[in-house]
C-alpha positions as a Python dict, from the first residue, in 0.01 Angstrom:
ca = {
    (1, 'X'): (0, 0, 0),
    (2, 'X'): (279, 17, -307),
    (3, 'X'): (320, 403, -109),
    (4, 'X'): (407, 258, 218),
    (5, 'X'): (660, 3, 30),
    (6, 'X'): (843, 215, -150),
    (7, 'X'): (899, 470, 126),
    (8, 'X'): (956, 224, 382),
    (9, 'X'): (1314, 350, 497),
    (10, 'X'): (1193, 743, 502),
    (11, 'X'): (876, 633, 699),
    (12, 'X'): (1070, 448, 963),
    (13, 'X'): (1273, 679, 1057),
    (14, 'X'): (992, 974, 1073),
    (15, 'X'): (831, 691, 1311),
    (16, 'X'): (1152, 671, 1535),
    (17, 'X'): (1151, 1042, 1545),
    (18, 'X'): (771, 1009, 1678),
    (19, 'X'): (842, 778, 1906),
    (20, 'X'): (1147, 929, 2080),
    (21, 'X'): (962, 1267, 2078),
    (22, 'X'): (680, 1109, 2218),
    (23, 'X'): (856, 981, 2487),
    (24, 'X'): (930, 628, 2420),
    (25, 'X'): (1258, 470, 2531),
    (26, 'X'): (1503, 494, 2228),
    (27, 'X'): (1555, 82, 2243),
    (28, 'X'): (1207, 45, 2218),
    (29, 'X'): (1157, 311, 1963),
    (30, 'X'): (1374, 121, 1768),
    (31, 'X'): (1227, -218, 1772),
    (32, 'X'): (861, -72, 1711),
    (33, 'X'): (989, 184, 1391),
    (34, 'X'): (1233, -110, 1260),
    (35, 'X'): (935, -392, 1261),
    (36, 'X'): (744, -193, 1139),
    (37, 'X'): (945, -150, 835),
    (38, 'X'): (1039, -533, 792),
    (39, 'X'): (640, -561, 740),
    (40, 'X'): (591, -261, 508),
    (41, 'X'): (893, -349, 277),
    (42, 'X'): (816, -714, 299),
    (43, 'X'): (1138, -834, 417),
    (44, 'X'): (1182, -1133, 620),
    (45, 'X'): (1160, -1085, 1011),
    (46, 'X'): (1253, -1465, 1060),
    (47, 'X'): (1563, -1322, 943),
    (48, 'X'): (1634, -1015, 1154),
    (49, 'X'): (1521, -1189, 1436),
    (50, 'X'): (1770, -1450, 1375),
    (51, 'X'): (2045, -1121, 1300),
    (52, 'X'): (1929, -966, 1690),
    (53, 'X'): (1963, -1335, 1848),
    (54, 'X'): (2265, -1360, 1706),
    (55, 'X'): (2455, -1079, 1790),
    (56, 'X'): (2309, -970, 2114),
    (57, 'X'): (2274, -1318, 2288),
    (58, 'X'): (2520, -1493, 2095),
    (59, 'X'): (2819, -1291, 2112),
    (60, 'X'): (3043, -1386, 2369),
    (61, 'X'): (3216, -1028, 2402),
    (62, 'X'): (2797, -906, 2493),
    (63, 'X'): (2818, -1116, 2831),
    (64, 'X'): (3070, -843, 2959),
    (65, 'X'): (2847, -554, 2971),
    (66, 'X'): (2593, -694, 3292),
    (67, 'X'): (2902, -812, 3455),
    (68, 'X'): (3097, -508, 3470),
    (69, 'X'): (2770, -329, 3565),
    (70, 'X'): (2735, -568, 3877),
    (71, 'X'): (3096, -533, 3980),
    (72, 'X'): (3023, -147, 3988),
    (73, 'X'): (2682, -166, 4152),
    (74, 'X'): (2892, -390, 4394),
    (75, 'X'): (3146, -89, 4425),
    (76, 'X'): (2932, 125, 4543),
    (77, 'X'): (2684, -36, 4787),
    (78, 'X'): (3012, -194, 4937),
    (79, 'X'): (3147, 187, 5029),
    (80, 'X'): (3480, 66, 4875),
    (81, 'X'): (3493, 443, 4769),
    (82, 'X'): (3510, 544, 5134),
    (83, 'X'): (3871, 395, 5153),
    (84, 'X'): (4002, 521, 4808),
    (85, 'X'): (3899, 831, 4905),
    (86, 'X'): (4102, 796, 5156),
    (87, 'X'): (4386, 666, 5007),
    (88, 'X'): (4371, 914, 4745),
    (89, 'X'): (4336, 1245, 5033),
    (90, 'X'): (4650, 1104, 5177),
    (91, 'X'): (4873, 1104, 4829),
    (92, 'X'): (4724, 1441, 4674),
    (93, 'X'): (4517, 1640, 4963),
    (94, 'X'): (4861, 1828, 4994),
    (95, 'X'): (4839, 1978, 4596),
    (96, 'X'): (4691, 2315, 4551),
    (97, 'X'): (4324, 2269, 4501),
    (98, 'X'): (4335, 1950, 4698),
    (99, 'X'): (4026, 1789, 4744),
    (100, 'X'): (3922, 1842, 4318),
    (101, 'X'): (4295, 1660, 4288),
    (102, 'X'): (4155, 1373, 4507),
    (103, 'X'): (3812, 1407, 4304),
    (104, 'X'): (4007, 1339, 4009),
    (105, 'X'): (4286, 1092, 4112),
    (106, 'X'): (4015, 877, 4324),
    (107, 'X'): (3812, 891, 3974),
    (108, 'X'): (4083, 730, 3798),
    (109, 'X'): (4111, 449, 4013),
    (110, 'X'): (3735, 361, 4054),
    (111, 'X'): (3744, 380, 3681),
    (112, 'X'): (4009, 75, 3711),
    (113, 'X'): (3701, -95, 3830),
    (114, 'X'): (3362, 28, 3674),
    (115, 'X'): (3422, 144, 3298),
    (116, 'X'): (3096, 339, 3387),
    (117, 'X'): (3079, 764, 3425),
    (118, 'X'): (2749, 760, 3563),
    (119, 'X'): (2861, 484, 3836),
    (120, 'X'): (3159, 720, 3950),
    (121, 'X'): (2893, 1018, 3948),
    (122, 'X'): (2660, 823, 4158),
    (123, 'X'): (2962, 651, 4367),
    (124, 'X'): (3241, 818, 4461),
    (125, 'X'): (3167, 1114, 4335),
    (126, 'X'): (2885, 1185, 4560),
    (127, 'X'): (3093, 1154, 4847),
    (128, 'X'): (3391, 1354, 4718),
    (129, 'X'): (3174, 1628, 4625),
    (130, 'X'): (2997, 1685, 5010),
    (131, 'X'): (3343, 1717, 5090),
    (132, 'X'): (3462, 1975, 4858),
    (133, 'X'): (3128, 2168, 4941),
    (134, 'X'): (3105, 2111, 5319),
    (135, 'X'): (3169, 2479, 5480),
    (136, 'X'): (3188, 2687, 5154),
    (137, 'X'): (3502, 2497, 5148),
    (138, 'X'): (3471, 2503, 4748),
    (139, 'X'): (3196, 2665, 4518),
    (140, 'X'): (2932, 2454, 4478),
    (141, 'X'): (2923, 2474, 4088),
    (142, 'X'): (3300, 2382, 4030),
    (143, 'X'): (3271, 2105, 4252),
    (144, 'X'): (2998, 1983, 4110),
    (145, 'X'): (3186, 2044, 3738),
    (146, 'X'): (3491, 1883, 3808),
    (147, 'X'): (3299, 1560, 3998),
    (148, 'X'): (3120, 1539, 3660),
    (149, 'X'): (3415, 1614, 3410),
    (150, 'X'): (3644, 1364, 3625),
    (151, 'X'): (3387, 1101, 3589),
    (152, 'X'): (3442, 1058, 3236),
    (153, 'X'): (3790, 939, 3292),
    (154, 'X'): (3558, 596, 3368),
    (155, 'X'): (3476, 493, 3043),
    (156, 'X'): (3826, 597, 2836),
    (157, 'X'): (4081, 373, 3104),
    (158, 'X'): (3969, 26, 3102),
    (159, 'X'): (3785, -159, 3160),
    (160, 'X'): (3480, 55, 2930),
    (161, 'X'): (3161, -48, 2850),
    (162, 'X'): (3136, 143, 2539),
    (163, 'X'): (3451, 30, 2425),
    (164, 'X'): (3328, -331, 2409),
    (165, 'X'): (2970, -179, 2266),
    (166, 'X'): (3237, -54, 1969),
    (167, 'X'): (3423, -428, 1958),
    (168, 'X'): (3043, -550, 1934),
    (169, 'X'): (3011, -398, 1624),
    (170, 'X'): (3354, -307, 1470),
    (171, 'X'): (3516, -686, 1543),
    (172, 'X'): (3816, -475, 1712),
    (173, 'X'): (4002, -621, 1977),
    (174, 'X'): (3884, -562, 2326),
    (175, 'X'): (4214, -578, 2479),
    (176, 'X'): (4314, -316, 2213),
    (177, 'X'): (4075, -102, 2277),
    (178, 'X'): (4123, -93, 2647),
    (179, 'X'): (4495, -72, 2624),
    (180, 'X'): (4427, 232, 2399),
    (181, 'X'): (4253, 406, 2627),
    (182, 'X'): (4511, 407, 2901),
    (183, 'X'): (4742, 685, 2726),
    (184, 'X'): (4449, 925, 2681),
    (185, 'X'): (4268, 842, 3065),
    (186, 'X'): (4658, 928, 3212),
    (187, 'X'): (4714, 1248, 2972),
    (188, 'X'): (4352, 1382, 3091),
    (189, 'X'): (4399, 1322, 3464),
    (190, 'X'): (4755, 1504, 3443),
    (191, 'X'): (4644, 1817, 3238),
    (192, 'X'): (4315, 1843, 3436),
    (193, 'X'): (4535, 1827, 3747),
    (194, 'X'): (4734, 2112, 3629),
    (195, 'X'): (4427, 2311, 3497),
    (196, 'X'): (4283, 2287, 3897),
    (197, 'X'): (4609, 2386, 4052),
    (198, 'X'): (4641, 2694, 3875),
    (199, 'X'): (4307, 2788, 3920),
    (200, 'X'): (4372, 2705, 4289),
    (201, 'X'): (4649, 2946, 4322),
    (202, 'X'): (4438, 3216, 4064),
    (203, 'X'): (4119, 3132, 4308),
    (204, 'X'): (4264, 3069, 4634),
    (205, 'X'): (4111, 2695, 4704),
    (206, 'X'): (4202, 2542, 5029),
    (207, 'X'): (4458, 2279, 5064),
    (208, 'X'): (4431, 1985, 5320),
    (209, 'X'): (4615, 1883, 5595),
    (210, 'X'): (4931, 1682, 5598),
    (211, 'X'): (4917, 1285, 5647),
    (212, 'X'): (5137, 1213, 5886),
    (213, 'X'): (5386, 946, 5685),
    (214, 'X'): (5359, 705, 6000),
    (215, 'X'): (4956, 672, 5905),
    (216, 'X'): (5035, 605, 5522),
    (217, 'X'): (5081, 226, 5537),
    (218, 'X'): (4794, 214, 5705),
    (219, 'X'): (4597, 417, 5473),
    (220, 'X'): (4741, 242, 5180),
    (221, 'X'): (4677, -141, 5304),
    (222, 'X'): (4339, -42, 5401),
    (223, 'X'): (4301, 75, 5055),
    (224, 'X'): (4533, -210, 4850),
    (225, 'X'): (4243, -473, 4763),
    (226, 'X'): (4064, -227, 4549),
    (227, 'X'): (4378, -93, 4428),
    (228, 'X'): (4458, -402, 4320),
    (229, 'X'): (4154, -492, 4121),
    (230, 'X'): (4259, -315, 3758),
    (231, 'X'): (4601, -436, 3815),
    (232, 'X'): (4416, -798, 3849),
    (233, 'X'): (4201, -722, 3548),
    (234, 'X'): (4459, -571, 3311),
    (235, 'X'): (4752, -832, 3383),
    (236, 'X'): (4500, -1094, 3338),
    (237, 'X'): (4361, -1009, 3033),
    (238, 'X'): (4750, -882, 2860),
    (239, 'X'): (4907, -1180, 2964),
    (240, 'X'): (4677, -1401, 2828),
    (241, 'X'): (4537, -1539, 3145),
    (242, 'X'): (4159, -1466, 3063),
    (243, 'X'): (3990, -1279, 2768),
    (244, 'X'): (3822, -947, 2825),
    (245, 'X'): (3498, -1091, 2910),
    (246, 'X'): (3627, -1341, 3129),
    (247, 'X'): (3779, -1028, 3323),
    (248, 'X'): (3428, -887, 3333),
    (249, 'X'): (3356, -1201, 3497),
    (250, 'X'): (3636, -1230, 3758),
    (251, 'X'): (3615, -805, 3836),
    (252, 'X'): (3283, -920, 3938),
    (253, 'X'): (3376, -1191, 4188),
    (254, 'X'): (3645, -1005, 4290),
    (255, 'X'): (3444, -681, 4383),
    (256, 'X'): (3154, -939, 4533),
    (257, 'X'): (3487, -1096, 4784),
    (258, 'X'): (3605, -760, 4866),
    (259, 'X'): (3277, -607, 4952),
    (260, 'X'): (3128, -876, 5125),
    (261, 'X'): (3463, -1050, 5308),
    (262, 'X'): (3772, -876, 5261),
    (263, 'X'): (3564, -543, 5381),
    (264, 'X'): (3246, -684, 5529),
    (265, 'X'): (3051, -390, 5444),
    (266, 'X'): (2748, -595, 5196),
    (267, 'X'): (2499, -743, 5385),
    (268, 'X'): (2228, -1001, 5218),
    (269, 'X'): (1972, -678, 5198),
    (270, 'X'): (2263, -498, 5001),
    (271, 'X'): (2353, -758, 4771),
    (272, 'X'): (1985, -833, 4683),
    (273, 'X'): (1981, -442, 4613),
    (274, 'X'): (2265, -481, 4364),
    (275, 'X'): (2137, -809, 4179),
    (276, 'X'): (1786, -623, 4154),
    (277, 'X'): (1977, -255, 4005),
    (278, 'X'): (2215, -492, 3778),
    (279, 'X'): (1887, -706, 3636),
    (280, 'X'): (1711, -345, 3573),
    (281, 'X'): (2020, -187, 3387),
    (282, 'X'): (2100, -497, 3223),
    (283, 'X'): (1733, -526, 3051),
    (284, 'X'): (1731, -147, 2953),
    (285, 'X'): (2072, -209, 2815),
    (286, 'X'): (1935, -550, 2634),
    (287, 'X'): (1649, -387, 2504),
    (288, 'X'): (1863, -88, 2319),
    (289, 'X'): (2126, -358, 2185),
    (290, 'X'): (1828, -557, 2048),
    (291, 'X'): (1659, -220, 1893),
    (292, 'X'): (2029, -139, 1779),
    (293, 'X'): (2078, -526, 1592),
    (294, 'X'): (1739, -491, 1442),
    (295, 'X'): (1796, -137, 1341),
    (296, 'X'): (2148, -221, 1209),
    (297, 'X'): (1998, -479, 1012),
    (298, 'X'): (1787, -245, 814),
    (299, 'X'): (2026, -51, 743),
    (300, 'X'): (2269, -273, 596),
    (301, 'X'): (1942, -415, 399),
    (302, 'X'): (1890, -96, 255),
    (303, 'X'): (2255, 26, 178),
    (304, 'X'): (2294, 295, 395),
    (305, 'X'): (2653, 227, 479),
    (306, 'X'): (2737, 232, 120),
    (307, 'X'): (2538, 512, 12),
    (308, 'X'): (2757, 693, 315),
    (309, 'X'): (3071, 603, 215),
    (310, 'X'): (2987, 706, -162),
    (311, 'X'): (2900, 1041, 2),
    (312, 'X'): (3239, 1086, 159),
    (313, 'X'): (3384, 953, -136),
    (314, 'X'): (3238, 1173, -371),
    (315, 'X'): (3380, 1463, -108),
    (316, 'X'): (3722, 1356, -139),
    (317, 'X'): (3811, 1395, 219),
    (318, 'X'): (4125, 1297, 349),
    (319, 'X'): (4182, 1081, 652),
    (320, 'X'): (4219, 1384, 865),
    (321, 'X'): (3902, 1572, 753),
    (322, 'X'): (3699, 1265, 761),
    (323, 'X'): (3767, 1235, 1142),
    (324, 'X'): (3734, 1634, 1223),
    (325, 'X'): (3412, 1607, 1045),
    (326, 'X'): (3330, 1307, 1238),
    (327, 'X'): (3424, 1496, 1539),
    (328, 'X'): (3206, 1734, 1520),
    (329, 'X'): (2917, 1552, 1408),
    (330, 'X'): (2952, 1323, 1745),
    (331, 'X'): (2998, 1655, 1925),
    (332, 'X'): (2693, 1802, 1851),
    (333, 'X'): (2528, 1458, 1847),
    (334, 'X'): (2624, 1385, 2225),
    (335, 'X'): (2494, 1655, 2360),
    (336, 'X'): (2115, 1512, 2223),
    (337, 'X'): (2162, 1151, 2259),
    (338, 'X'): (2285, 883, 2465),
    (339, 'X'): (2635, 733, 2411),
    (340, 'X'): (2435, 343, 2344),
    (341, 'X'): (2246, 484, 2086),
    (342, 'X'): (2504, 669, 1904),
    (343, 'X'): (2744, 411, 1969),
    (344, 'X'): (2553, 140, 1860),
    (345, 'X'): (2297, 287, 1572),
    (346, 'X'): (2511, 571, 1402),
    (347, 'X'): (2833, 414, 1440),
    (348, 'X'): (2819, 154, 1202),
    (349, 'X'): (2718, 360, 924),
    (350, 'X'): (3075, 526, 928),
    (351, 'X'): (3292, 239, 964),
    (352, 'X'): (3325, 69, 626),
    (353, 'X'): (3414, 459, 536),
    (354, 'X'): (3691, 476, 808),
    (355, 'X'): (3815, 124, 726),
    (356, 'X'): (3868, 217, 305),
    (357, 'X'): (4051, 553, 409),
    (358, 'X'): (4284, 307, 597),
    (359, 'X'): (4216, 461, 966),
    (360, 'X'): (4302, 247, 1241),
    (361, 'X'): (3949, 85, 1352),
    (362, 'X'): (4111, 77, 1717),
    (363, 'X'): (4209, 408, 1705),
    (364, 'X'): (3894, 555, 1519),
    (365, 'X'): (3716, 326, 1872),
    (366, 'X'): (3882, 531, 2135),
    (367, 'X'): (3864, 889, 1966),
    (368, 'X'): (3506, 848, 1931),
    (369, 'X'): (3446, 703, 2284),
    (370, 'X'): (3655, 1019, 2437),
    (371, 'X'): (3450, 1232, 2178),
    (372, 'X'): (3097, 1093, 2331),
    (373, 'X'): (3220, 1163, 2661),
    (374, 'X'): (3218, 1535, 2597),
    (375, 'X'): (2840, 1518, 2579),
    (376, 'X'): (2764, 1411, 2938),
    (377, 'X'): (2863, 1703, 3010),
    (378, 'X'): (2815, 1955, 2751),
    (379, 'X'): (2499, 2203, 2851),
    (380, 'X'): (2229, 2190, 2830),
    (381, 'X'): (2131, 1807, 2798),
    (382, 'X'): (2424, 1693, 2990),
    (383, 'X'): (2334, 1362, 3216),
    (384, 'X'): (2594, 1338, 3434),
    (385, 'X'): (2552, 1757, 3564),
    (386, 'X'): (2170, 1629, 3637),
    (387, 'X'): (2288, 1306, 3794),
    (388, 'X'): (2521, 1560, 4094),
    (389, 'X'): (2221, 1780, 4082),
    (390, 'X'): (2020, 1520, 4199),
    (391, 'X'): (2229, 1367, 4444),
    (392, 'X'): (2406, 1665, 4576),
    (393, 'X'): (2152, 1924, 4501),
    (394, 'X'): (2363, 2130, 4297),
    (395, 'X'): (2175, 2392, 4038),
    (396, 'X'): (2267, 2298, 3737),
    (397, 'X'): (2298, 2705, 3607),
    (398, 'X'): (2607, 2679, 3873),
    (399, 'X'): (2809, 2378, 3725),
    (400, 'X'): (2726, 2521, 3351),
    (401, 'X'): (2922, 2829, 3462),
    (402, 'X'): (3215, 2626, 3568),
    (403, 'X'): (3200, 2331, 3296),
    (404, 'X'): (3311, 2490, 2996),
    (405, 'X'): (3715, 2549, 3131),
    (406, 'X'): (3705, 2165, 3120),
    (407, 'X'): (3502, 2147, 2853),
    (408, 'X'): (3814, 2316, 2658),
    (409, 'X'): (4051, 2083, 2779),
    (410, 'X'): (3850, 1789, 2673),
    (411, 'X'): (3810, 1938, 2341),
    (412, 'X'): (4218, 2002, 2307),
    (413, 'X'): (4296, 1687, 2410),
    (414, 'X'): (4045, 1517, 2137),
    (415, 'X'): (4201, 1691, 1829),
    (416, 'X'): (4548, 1594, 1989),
    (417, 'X'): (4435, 1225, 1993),
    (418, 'X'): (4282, 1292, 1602),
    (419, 'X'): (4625, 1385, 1493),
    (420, 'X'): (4837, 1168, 1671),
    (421, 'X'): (4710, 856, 1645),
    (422, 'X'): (5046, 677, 1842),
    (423, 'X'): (4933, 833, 2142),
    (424, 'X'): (4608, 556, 2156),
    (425, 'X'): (4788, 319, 1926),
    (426, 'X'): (5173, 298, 2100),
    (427, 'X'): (5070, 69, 2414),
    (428, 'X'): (4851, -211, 2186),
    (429, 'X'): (5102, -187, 1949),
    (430, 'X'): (5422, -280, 2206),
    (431, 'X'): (5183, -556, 2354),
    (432, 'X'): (5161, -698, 1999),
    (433, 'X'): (4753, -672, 1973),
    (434, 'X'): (4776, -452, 1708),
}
């Protein structure tokens, strides 16, 4: 028995290895590996039950995550997508390589709405990539690689659901971190708009008919509810009318009233649909915050966060080579594991580290939620390329091909927003949250 005390830490985490190899959700994994050491080190599970409670169920900034997931889930069964689509064909079809520009404007603006990749995949992006593929019009694999690498706009622009998993537990702003994410979402959707229209001209991709202007103010007031949902959200929350959770709340009743009156497209069958898929994601999201808590609790128990920042301190990094190796470690890390689990288990143990070499907690938030992006799309583990291979029936061999261009330009744009921090930090800063 004195064996299984002393080694409690190293035998917990050859159990989560087990586990997760085995094929047991990683939330659970946790839980059953992270109990299992609170009984084998004799430390007090009243307690760490008490730490779980606390932080999952009674933190007010938690409450955002199932609403934003329902206003999404509303989103889409309401086929509000249908008319940014259209909205979005109308302002860009006309650019060379027009309907990937619409792919990744119409991203942009459903991300105003969702904070979710995997919702735009699913969403919009299953429409927008029929289209590009109808006819041979585009090859299948580089629509299906820019649907998935304009998807991760979603979670960088606000609202983002793993930017309020990092406020859960950094205690950053939320507001910060969502106005911090607005310079990077903008600079990606420009330079990947300028990557596809030279590789329209070098390629020869089609470019869409005209709008006639006459049909525009049509287009655009059928559109203008949804468009005006992150305008709703974001003035809201910046001018102090309602917190960021609050806005989770009111993006939900606002997608419920457009979908349901405004657009009369959700039926009671539909909206039973979305409570049930919003209950399901909400419990597997539950369950890997309460394996996270638990697992985070250990942790701090057992020094780990210390022990890491004595390691970095004994390599005398500086502020810059603590993030580049950070980087990279996420990099590689993201391509293995989910963005919950690395957000919300590995995290932590780097941010009393990042906080003593005097890096900006916000800005340290939004590098490593644009860095976590990278691996929904890096081969070969990539979700969001299986996600359009299951909905569109894309080969995943043929979006690998075409992935790693924009795999490039997410990587340049990363180490831009390492070294110059203003370019997260400028717009909290000028709305005085920072």
């Amino acid at each position: 028995m004195e064996f299984f005390t002393d080694n409690a830490l190293l035998l917990m985490i050859g159990l989560l290895i087990a586990t997760t190899v085995a094929g047991l959700p990683m939330g659970i994994a946790m839980i059953v590996s992270s109990v299992f050491y609170l009984l084998m080190a004799g430390r007090d599970v009243g307690l760490a039950a008490e730490n779980v409670l606390n932080g999952v169920f009674g933190n007010f900034v938690a409450l955002a995550v199932p609403l934003f997931i329902f206003a999404a889930n509303i989103m889409n069964a309401g086929k509000v997508s249908d008319r940014l689509l259209a909205f979005a064909l109308a302002l860009v079809g006309r650019v060379p390589g027009g309907l990937a520009q619409v792919n990744i404007l119409t991203s942009l603006i459903f991300s105003g709405m969702s904070g979710s990749a995997i919702s735009d995949a699913a969403g919009v992006g299953k429409v927008i990539t029929d289209m590009m593929t109808k006819d041979g019009r585009y090859p299948r694999g580089f629509a299906g690689a820019i649907t998935a690498t304009s998807a991760v706009i979603g979670p960088i622009f606000p609202p983002s659901i793993p930017m309020v998993f990092y406020a859960l537990i950094s205690s950053t702003s939320v507001g910060a971190l969502f106005l911090g994410g607005v310079v990077p979402a903008l600079l990606l959707v420009v330079v990947l708009g300028v990557a596809v229209m030279i590789m329209a001209k070098l390629r020869g991709f089609p470019v869409e008919e005209a709008i006639l202007w006459r049909a525009f103010p049509l287009i655009f007031l059928r559109a203008l509810p949804a468009l005006l949902m992150p305008v709703i959200l974001l003035g809201g929350i910046y001018s102090g009318v309602f917190t960021p959770t609050e806005a989770a709340a009111v993006s939900a009743f606002y997608a419920l009233l457009l979908a349901a009156f405004a657009y009369r497209v959700l039926g009671w069958l539909e909206f039973f649909e979305v409570v049930r898929a919003t209950v399901r994601t909400t419990a597997v999201v539950t369950i890997v915050l309460c394996g996270a808590f638990i697992f985070n609790y250990v942790i701090t128990v057992e020094r780990v966060p210390l022990q890491v920042f004595g390691l970095f301190e004994s390599m005398e990094l500086s502020t810059i080579e603590f993030l580049l190796l950070l980087n990279l470690l996420y990099l590689v890390m993201g391509c293995f594991l989910d963005v919950s689990t690395i957000m919300l288990v590995v995290t932590p143990l780097f941010i009393p580290t990042a906080a003593a070499l005097g890096i900006d907690l916000t800005h340290l938030g939004v590098v490593l939620v644009f860095n976590m992006m990278l691996g929904l799309i890096t081969p070969p583990y990539g979700i969001l390329l299986f996600i359009i291979k299951a909905l569109n029936g894309i080969p995943v061999g043929e979006m690998i091909r075409e992935v790693w261009i924009f795999l490039a330009i997410l990587i340049s744009i990363l180490m831009l927003l390492t070294f110059v921090p203003q370019l997260v930090l400028w717009l909290p800063t000028a709305a005085g949250m920072l």
